[in-house]
C-alpha positions, 0 to 999 in steps of 0.5 A: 511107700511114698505114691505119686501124691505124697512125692509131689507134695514134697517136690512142690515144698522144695520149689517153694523153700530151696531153689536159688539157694547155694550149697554151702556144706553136705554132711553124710551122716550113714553112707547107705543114704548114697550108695547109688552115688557109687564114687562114694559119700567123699564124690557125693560132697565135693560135687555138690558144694558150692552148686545152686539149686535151680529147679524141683522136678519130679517123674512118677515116684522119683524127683530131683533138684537141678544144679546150677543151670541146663548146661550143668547136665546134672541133678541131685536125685531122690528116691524116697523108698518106704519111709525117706523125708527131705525136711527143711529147716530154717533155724539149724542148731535151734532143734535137736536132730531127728533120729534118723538124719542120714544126711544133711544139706547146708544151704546158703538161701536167698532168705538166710542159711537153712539145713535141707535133711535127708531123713530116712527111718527104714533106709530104702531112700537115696540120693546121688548125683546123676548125669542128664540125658535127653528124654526119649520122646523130646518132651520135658521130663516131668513136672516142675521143669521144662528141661527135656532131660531126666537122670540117667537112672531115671530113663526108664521110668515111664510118664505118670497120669498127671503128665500132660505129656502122656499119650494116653491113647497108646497108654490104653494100647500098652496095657492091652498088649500085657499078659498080666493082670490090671493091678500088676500093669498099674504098679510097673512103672516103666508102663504108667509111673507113680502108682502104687499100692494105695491107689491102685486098690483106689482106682480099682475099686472105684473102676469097679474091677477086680485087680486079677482081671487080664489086661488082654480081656479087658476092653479099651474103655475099661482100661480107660475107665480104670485109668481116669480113675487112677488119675482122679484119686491121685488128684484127689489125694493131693489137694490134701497133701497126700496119704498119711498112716503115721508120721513117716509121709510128711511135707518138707515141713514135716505136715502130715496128709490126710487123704487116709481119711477118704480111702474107699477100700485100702485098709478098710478090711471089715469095715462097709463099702461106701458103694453098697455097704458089703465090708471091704475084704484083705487079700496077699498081693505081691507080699503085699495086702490088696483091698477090694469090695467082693460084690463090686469087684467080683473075681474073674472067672477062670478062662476055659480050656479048649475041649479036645474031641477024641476021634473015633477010629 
């Protein structure tokens, strides 16, 4: 699935290639593409025609396109689930459809007419027009905009690592107050958002711990530590242009990242630690795979149960 990463290499394809074009004509070629947008595909239409596209902006693993100016009080929302796409293309009708367009957006642009395609082969992703509402801390509700509203099915998505606007410190401090595990913390995203998979084994194994640890037990430093490097990989992985497997997780032109070839642990099960040389284990997580070194991520302990005396009569 899609990480922080990934999203925000497609969120600054469509600052660069969409924003101030017109919306001349919306195709909604599958229907379950806007299921969200619950007035239907025919509402989905009508009110996006003839609106302008202001502003890309994205929250953790969500993102959305801004209509028209703040006073609109809507955006065009995105969610890209497993395998979702927003491809741009300037020449419509030159190339063949991709097999699995769900739904097009015709725009009229400063440069001439392009197509901006929703393109989604496992149909997880979405779109819909949704309301804004005021962000619940008065701060601008991600990056790309400093408009402090977000989508309403977006309120309760939390601030990513890479939002200046995070208070780090009562992040640590939300952590610890979980009675979970440091893994499961780093993927809720309505505590830390934009994390997933991928880089929760990264920042994990560059942390050193194991993603069983309580967050209870776990020290503030240590909280820290794992969220400096959460916040490292991620950079990391955008300088080029994110994590890449196949050609599901490609940028508005359809390019591919290539972060895949520094992973340290995540589907490197056999191969060597680049830390010490102990190859990487694959564990069940969740329905899921987790990664780890098992000599620099050893498994907790069980905690002790209290010993009860029996009192002699």
């Amino acid at each position: 699935m899609p990480e922080l990463p990934e999203v925000e290499t497609v969120r600054d394809g469509l600052a660069r290639h969409v924003l101030g074009s017109t919306v001349a004509g919306v195709e909604v070629r599958r229907a379950s593409s806007v299921r969200r947008h619950l007035p239907g595909p025919a509402d989905f239409r009508n009110r996006l025609v003839g609106r302008t596209l202001t502003a890309a902006v994205r929250r953790g693993k969500f993102l959305w396109l801004l209509l028209d100016d703040a006073r609109s009080g809507e955006a065009l929302l995105a969610h890209l689930g497993m395998s979702g796409q927003l491809l741009v293309r300037d020449t419509p009708g030159a190339t063949e459809d991709h097999p699995h367009l769900r739904t097009r957006l015709v725009l009229d642009g400063p440069t001439g007419a392009r197509v901006l395609d929703f393109v989604d082969q496992r149909t997880f992703g979405h779109l819909s027009v949704a309301d804004l509402m005021p962000t619940p801390d008065g701060a601008p509700a991600g990056r790309g905009s400093d408009l402090a509203e977000l989508p309403e099915p977006v309120a309760h998505i939390a601030r990513d690592l890479l939002d200046p606007y995070l208070d780090r410190p009562a992040l640590v401090a939300a952590v610890r107050r979980r009675r979970t595990e440091i893994k499961r913390a780093l993927l809720d995203q309505t505590l830390v958002s934009g994390i997933g998979n991928i880089y929760a084994d990264e920042a994990l194994w560059r942390a050193g711990l194991h993603g069983a640890r309580p967050t209870g037990a776990l020290r503030p430093v240590e909280v820290g530590r794992v969220l400096d490097a959460a916040d490292q990989v991620m950079r990391a992985a955008l300088v080029v242009g994110g994590t890449s497997f196949d050609a599901l997780y490609v940028d508005v032109n359809g390019a591919s990242g290539y972060f895949d070839r520094s992973l340290a642990v995540y589907g490197q099960a056999g191969r060597p630690c680049p830390r010490c040389g102990t190859p990487v284990v694959r564990e069940a997580f969740m329905n899921r795979s987790s990664f780890r070194c098992p000599h620099c991520q050893s498994r907790p302990r069980p905690a002790r149960l209290p010993v009860t005396r029996r009192r002699v009569p």
